[in-house]
C-alpha positions as CSV (number, residue, x, y, z in Angstrom):
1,X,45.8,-21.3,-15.6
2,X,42.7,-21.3,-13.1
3,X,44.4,-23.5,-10.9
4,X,47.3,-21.6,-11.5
5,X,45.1,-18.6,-10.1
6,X,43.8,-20.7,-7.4
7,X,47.2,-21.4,-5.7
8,X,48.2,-17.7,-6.4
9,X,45.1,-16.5,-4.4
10,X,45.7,-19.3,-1.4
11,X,49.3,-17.9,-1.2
12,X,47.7,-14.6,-1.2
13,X,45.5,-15.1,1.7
14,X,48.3,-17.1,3.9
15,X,50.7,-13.8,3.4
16,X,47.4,-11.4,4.4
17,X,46.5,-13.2,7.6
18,X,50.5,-13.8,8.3
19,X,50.9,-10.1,7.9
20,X,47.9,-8.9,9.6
21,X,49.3,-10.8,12.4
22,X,52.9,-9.7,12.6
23,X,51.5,-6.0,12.8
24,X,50.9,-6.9,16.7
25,X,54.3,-7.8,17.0
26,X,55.1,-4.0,15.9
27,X,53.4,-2.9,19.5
28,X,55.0,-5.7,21.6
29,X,58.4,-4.3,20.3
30,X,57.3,-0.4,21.6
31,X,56.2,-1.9,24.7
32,X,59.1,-3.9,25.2
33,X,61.4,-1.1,24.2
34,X,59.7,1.4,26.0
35,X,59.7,-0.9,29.6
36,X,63.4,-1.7,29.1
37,X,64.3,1.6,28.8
38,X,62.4,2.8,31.6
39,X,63.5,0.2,34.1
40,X,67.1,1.0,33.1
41,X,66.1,4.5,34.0
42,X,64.4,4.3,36.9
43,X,66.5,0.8,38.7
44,X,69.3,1.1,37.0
45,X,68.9,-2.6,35.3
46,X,68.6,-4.1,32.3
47,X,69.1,-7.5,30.5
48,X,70.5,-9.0,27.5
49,X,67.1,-11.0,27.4
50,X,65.3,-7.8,26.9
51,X,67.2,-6.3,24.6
52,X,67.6,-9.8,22.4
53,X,63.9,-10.3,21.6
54,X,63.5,-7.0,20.6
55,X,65.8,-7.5,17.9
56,X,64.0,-11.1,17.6
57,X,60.8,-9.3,17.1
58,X,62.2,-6.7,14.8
59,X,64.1,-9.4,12.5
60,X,60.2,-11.4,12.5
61,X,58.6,-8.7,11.3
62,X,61.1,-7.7,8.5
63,X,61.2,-11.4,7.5
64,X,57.7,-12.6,7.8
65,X,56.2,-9.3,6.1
66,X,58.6,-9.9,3.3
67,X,56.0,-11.6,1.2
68,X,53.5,-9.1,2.4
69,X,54.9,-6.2,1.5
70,X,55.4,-7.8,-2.3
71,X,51.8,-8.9,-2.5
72,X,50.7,-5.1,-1.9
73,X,52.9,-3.6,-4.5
74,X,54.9,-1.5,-1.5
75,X,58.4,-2.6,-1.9
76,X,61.3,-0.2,-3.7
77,X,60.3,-0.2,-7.5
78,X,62.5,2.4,-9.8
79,X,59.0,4.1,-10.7
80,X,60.2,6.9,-12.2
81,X,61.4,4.9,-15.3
82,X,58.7,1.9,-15.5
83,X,55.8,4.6,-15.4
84,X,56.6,5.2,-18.7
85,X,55.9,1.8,-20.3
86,X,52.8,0.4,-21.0
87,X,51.1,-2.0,-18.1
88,X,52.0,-5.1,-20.0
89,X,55.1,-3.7,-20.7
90,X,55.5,-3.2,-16.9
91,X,54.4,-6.8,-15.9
92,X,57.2,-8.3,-18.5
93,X,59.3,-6.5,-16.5
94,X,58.0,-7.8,-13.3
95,X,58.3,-11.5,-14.7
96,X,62.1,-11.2,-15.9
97,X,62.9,-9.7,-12.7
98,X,61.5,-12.6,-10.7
99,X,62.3,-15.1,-12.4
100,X,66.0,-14.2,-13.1
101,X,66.4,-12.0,-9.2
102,X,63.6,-12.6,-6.8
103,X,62.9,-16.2,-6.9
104,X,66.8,-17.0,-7.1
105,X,67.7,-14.8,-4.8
106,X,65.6,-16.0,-2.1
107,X,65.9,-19.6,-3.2
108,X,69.7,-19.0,-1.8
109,X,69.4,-17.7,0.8
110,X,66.7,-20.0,2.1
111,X,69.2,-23.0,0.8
112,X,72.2,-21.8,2.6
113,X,70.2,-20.7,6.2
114,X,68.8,-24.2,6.7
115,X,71.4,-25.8,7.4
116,X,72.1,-22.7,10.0
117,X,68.8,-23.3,11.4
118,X,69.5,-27.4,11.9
119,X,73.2,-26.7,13.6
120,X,71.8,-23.9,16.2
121,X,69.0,-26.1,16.7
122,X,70.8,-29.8,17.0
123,X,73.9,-27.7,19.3
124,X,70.7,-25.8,21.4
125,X,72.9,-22.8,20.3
126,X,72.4,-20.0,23.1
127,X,73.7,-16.1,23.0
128,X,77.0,-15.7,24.1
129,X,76.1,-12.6,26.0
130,X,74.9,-13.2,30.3
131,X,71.3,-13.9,30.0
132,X,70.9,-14.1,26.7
133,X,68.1,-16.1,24.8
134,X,68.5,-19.5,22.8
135,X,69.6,-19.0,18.8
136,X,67.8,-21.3,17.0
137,X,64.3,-19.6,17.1
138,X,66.1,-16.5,15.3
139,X,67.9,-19.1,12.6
140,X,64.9,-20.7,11.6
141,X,63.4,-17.3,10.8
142,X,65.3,-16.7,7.8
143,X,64.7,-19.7,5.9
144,X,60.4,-19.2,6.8
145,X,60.6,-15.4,5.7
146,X,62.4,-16.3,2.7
147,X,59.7,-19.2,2.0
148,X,56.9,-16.9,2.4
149,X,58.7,-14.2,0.2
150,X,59.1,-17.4,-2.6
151,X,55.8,-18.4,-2.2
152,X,54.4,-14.6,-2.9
153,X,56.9,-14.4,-5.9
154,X,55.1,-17.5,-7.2
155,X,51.9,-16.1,-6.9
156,X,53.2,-12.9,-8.6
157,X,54.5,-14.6,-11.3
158,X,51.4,-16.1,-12.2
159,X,49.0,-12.9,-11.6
160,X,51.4,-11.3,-14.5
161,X,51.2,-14.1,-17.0
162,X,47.4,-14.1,-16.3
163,X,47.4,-10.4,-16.9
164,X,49.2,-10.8,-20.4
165,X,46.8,-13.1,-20.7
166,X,44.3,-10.7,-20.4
167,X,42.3,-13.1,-18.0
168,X,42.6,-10.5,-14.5
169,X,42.9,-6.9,-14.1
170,X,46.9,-5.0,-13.7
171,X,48.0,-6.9,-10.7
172,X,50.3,-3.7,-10.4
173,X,47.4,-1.1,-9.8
174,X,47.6,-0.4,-5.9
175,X,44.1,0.0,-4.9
176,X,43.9,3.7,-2.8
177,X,41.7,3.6,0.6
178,X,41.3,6.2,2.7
179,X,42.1,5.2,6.2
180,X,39.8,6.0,9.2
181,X,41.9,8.7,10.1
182,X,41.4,10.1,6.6
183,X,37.7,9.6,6.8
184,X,37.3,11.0,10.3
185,X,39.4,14.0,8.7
186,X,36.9,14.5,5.7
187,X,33.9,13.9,8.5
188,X,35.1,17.2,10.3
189,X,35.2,19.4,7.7
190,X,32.0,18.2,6.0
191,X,30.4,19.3,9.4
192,X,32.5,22.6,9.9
193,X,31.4,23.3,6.2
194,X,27.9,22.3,7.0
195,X,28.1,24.6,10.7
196,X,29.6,27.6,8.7
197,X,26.9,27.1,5.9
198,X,24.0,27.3,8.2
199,X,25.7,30.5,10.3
200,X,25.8,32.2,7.2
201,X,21.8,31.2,6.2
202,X,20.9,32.7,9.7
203,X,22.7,36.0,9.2
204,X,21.2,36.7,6.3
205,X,18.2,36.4,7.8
């Protein structure tokens, strides 16, 4: 089980720093969004290129934060019923469902998109639209962002067992950080409360 734990926490790390990364691409889809639509305004022209690698850019991040979003808990759990079991109750849950769903599921889909992947890229499959960008770069995405989501299912898989195993903590207990904007928030008002405070000290005297 500790080497068990030690590939879990590898495939951990490469989904943190893969994630981390794709955030960027979040900004370079505004900014490309935002200059095609204001060169369409103000020149009346656009381009299919333009317009393709945004939806590139949006299809990378959705893939390649797949395994991401799993590894911090934030995908679509029915909470409302699961909150009522017990934590190991909760992680026997977790195991059935990837076992029998998550690994499966994406064990398909990254079987039947390779061969997509080798055709667009053997064919140099372009867009059909004027201008438009080559395919295979948006092919091979699929089968990569369904790898990554495999590979953090793995590592899931074996956080729970260890957790029945009671040799690490919940895996399922999000930890809950403020964010700076949280902590700039509480900043103000401690000074405002510390301004009011000493306004009210020299009144009363």
């Amino acid at each position: 089980m500790k080497s068990l734990l030690a590939l879990s926490r590898a495939i951990d790390a490469i989904n943190e720093r893969i994630g981390q990364c794709i955030y960027w691409l979040v900004l370079a889809t505004v900014l490309i969004s935002a200059a095609n639509a204001t060169v369409r305004k103000l020149f009346n022209y656009s381009s299919n290129s333009f317009l393709e690698i945004q939806w590139y850019l949006f299809s990378a991040i959705f893939l390649f934060c797949a395994g991401y979003t799993l590894k911090h808990n934030e995908h679509v759990r029915i909470d409302i019923i699961t909150a009522r079991f017990s934590a190991k109750v909760r992680a026997g849950i977790d195991i059935f469902g990837t076992l029998f769903f998550l690994l499966p599921m994406a064990g398909l889909i990254l079987w039947l998109s390779w061969p997509l992947f080798v055709d667009a890229y053997t064919r140099n499959e372009v867009s059909t639209n004027a201008g438009g960008l080559i395919i295979w770069p948006a092919r091979l995405m699929v089968p990569v962002g369904f790898f990554l989501l495999m590979a953090q299912g793995l590592s899931e898989l074996i956080k729970r067992i260890a957790f029945l195993q009671d040799l690490i903590p919940d895996p399922n207990e999000k930890l809950v950080t403020k964010t700076a904007e949280e902590e700039l928030a509480e900043e103000i008002l401690r000074a405002r409360g510390e301004q009011s405070l000493a306004a009210e000290m020299e009144a009363r005297k």
